[in-house]
Structure formats: structure tokens, C-alpha cells
C-alpha positions as CSV (number, residue, x, y, z in Angstrom):
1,X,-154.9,-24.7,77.9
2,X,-153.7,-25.8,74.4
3,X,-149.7,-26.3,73.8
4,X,-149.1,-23.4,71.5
5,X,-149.5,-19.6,71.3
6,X,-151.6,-18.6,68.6
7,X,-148.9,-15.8,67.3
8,X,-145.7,-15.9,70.0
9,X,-143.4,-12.9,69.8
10,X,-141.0,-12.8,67.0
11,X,-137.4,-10.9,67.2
12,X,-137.3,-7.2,66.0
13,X,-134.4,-4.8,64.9
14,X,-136.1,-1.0,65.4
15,X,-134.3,2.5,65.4
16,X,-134.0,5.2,68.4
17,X,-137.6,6.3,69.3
18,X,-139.2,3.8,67.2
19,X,-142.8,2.7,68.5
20,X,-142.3,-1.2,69.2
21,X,-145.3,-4.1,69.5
22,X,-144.5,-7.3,70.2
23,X,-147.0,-9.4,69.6
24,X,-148.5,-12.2,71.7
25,X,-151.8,-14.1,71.5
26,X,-152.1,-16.8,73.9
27,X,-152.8,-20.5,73.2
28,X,-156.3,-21.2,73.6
29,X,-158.0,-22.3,77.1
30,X,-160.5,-22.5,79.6
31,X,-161.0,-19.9,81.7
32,X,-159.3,-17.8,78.6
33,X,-155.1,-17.1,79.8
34,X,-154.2,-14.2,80.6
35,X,-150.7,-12.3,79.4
36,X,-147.7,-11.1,81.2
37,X,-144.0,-10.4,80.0
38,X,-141.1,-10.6,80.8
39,X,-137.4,-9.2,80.1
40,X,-134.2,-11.1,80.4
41,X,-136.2,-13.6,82.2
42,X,-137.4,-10.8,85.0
43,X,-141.2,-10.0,85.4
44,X,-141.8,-6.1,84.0
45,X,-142.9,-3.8,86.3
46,X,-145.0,-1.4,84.5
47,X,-145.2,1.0,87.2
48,X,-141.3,1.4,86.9
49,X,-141.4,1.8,82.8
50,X,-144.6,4.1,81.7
51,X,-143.6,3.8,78.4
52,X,-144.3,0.4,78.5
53,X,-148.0,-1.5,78.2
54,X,-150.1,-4.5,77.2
55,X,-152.9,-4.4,74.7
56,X,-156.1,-5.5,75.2
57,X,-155.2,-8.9,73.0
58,X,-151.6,-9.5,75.4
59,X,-149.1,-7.7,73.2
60,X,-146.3,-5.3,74.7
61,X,-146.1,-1.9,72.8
62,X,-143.3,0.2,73.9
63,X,-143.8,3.5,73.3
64,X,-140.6,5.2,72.3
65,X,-137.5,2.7,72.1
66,X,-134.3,3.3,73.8
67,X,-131.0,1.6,74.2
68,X,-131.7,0.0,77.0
69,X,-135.0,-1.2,76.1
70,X,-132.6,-4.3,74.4
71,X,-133.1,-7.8,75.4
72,X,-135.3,-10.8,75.9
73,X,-139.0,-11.0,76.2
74,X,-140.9,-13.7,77.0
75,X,-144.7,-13.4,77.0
76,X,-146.0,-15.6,79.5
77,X,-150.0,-16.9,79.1
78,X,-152.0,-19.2,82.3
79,X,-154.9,-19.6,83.6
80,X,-156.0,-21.6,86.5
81,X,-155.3,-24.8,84.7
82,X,-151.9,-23.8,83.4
83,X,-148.8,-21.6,82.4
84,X,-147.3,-21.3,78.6
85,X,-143.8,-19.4,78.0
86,X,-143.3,-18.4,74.6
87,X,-140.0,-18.2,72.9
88,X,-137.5,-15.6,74.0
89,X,-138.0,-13.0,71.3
90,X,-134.5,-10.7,71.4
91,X,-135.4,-6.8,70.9
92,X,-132.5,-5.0,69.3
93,X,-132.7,-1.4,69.2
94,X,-129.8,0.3,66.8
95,X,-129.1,3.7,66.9
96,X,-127.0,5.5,63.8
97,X,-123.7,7.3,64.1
98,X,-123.4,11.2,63.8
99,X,-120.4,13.3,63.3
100,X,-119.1,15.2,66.0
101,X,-118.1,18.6,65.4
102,X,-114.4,19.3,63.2
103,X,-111.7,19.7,65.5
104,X,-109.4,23.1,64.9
105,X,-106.8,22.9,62.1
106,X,-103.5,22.0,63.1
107,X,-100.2,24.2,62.3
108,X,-98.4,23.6,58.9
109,X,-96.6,20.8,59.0
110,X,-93.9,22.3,57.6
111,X,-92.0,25.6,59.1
112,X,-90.4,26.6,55.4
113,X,-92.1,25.6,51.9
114,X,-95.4,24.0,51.4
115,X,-96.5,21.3,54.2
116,X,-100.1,19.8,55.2
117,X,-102.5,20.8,57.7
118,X,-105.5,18.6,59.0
119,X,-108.6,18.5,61.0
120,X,-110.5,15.8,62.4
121,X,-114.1,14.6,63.3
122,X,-115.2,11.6,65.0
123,X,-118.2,9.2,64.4
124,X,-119.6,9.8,68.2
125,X,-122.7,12.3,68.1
126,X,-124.0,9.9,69.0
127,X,-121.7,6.4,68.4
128,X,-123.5,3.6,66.1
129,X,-124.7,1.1,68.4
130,X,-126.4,-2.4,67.6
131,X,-125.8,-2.2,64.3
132,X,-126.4,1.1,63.4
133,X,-125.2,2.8,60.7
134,X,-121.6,4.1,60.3
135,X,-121.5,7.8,59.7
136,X,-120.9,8.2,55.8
137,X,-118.1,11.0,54.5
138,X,-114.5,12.2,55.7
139,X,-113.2,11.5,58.9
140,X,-110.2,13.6,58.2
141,X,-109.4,16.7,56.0
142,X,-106.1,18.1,54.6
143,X,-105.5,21.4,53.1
144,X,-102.4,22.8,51.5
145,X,-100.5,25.5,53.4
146,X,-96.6,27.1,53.4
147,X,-94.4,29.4,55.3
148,X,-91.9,31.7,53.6
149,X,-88.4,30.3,54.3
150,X,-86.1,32.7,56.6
151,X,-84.2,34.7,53.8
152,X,-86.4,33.5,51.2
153,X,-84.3,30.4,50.9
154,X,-86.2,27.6,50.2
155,X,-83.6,25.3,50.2
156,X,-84.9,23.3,46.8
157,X,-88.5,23.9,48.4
158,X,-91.0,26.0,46.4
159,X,-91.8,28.9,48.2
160,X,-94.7,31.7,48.2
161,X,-93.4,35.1,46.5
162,X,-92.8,37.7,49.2
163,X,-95.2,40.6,48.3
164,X,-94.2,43.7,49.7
165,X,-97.3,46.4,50.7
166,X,-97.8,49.7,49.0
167,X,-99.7,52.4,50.1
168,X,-103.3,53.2,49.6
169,X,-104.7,56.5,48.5
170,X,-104.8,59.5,50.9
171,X,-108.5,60.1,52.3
172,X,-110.2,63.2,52.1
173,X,-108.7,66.1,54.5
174,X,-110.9,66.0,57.7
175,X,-112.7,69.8,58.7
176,X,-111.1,72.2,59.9
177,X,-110.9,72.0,63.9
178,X,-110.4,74.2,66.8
179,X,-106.6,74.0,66.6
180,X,-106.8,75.6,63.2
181,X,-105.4,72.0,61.8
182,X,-106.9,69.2,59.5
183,X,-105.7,65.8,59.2
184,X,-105.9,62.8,56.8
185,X,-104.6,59.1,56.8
186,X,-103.3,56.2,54.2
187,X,-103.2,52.3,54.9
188,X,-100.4,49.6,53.8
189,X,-103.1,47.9,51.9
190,X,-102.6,48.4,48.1
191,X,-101.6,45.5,48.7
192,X,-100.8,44.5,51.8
193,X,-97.6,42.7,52.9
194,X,-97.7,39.3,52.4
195,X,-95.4,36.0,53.3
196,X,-93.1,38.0,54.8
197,X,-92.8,41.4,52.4
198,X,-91.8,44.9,53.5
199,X,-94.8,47.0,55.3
200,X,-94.9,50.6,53.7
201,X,-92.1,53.3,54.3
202,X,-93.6,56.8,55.4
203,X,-96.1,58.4,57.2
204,X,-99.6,56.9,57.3
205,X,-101.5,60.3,59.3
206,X,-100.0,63.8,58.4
207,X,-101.8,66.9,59.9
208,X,-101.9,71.0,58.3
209,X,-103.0,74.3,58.9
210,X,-106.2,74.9,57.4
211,X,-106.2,78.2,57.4
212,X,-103.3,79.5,55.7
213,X,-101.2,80.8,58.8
214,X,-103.7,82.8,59.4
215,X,-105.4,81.3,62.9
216,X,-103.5,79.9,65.5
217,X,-104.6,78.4,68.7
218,X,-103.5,78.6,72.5
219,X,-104.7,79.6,75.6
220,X,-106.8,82.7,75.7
221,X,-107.2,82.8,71.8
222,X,-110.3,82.2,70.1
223,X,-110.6,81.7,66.0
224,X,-113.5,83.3,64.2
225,X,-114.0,81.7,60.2
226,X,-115.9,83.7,57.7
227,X,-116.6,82.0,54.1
228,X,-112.9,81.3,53.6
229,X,-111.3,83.6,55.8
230,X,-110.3,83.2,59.6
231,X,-109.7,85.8,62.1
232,X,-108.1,85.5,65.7
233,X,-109.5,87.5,68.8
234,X,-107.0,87.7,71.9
């Protein structure tokens, strides 16, 4: 068997799930040498790693790279008259960082005035690893926020204008029901309070008689309506 391998393995940097061959032709010989591998200096069992297998020529392929698919590979050629070890060839396989999700945002960081609030992510869905790429963007965000100060003093801080609420229109009168009543309602919303203004004074429901006095209801009573007129049977 000659000295030399005809093409030895040479090292390889490959992503997550990348489809790996290693190559290896043997040197030449008589009978022609066969090829085997190994890893970190250990024979590969290929009954223990599917994704793992030797072409026809002696070249490893790995099917779909992983993590710990990292290390040294030898390919090792003999025959009856002798054994060749090739080079260590050192497979690297990187994988590329990914955000993780944004945390919550924190309180204010101030309790009267304007102050800061932040969230946070972290490069670790999944972590770069041999080499991979950093995740590209913000690792932290800020945003503006502020809190009315107790009795509006701001104490030489600006503050957000108290807004006090106002009410809304009155809806439509509901239909007339079987206690001879109808009712409608109003909402603080026009605007609403805001940053610690006054909610609305007064009623937000009120309830009439829709008939003019002229039904009541109780026990034993009935009302009768025609057009716009109500009677009442005891």
C-alpha cells in the first residue's frame, strides 16, 4: 500500500442540519484498502448512529449534522499488507443564536413625573454555539412612562395634566316592560378620567314610567297597551 491517501479528509465548518461528506480515498494498494473512520480517535459504530454512512469510494456522509456530531475524524485505509491513518480532520458544527421571547415591562421607574420602563430578551433560542452567529437587534427596550404626583405636585418634575371625565350621551329609552317602567344609561367616557382626574358626578342609569301614570304593577294586576294607551285589569 502506497504512503499517501489519494484525497485525505480536510476540516469543515457546517450549520445545524447541514448534510456533511467527508471525504476519503485511500492510498493505492494491493488487494485495494478498504475504509473505516473514526471519531476522537474511537472506531464509529454505525449501528449506534444511522445517520451516519460510508460511500461506496470510503467517504463518511452524515446525514443531518448536530452539535454533537463535533470532533475528530480519522479515516483509516488497510489491507492485508498494511494500515494508513489520515490526518485528524476536526468537524465543527455551529449553530446561530435566536431571540428568546421579550420579557414583561417593568413598573415605571419613577412613582411621580416621567421615569423609564424596560423589557428584556435574551440571545438563547437557541444560544450561538461554535461560532455561530450572534443574534442581530436590541437586547433591551425602554419606553417613556409617568405617574401623576399625589396632589398634582410635581415637585420641579413635569407632570401629565389630570383630565377629569365627562359624561357621555344618554342612550335611547329601553321598551316599555312589565313594571310599566323604561330605563336608559350614560358612561364617564367623554372622556374618560385620566392621570388621576375626577370620574363623573350623577347618575349613570335612571328608570320612568312609560305610561303616563296610567299602569302600574303589583301582585294580581295585569297591564293591557293599546297603540299608545295602557289599561290595568285587577
Amino acid at each position: 500500500m502506497r504512503r499517501y491517501f489519494e484525497e485525505p479528509p480536510y476540516s469543515q465548518s457546517v450549520p445545524l442540519e447541514q448534510h456533511v461528506e467527508l471525504r476519503c480515498l485511500p492510498p493505492l494498494g494491493r488487494p485495494q484498502p478498504t475504509s473505516t473512520w473514526h471519531k476522537d480517535n474511537l472506531p464509529i459504530d454505525f449501528n449506534l448512529h444511522p445517520s451516519y454512512k460510508i460511500s461506496s469510494e470510503g467517504s463518511l456522509l452524515i446525514l443531518s449534522a448536530r452539535p454533537e456530531d463535533s470532533g475528530n475524524y480519522t479515516c483509516v485505509a488497510d489491507n492485508v499488507a498494511a494500515k494508513r491513518v489520515s490526518d485528524p480532520a476536526l468537524l465543527k458544527v455551529y449553530v446561530d443564536g435566536a431571540w428568546s421571547s421579550w420579557s414583561s415591562w417593568t413598573s415605571c421607574s419613577s412613582r411621580c413625573g416621567r421615569g423609564t420602563q424596560r423589557r428584556s430578551r435574551t440571545c438563547s433560542a437557541p444560544t450561538p454555539l461554535n461560532g455561530g452567529a450572534a443574534c442581530q437587534g436590541l437586547a433591551v427596550q425602554r419606553n417613556d412612562c409617568s405617574h401623576l404626583c399625589p396632589g398634582g405636585d410635581c415637585q420641579d418634575e413635569p407632570c401629565e395634566e389630570a383630565v377629569d371625565g365627562s359624561w357621555a350621551s344618554w342612550s335611547s329609552w329601553s321598551t316599555c316592560g312589565p313594571d310599566c317602567r323604561h330605563h336608559r344609561q350614560r358612561s364617564c367616557s367623554a372622556p374618560s378620567p385620566q392621570h388621576g382626574g375626577r370620574y363623573c358626578s350623577g347618575d349613570d342609569f335612571t328608570s320612568f314610567n312609560c305610561t303616563g301614570g296610567m299602569c302600574r304593577s303589583g301582585r294580581g294586576s295585569s297591564v293591557k297597551m293599546y297603540g299608545d294607551k295602557s289599561t290595568t285589569e285587577e
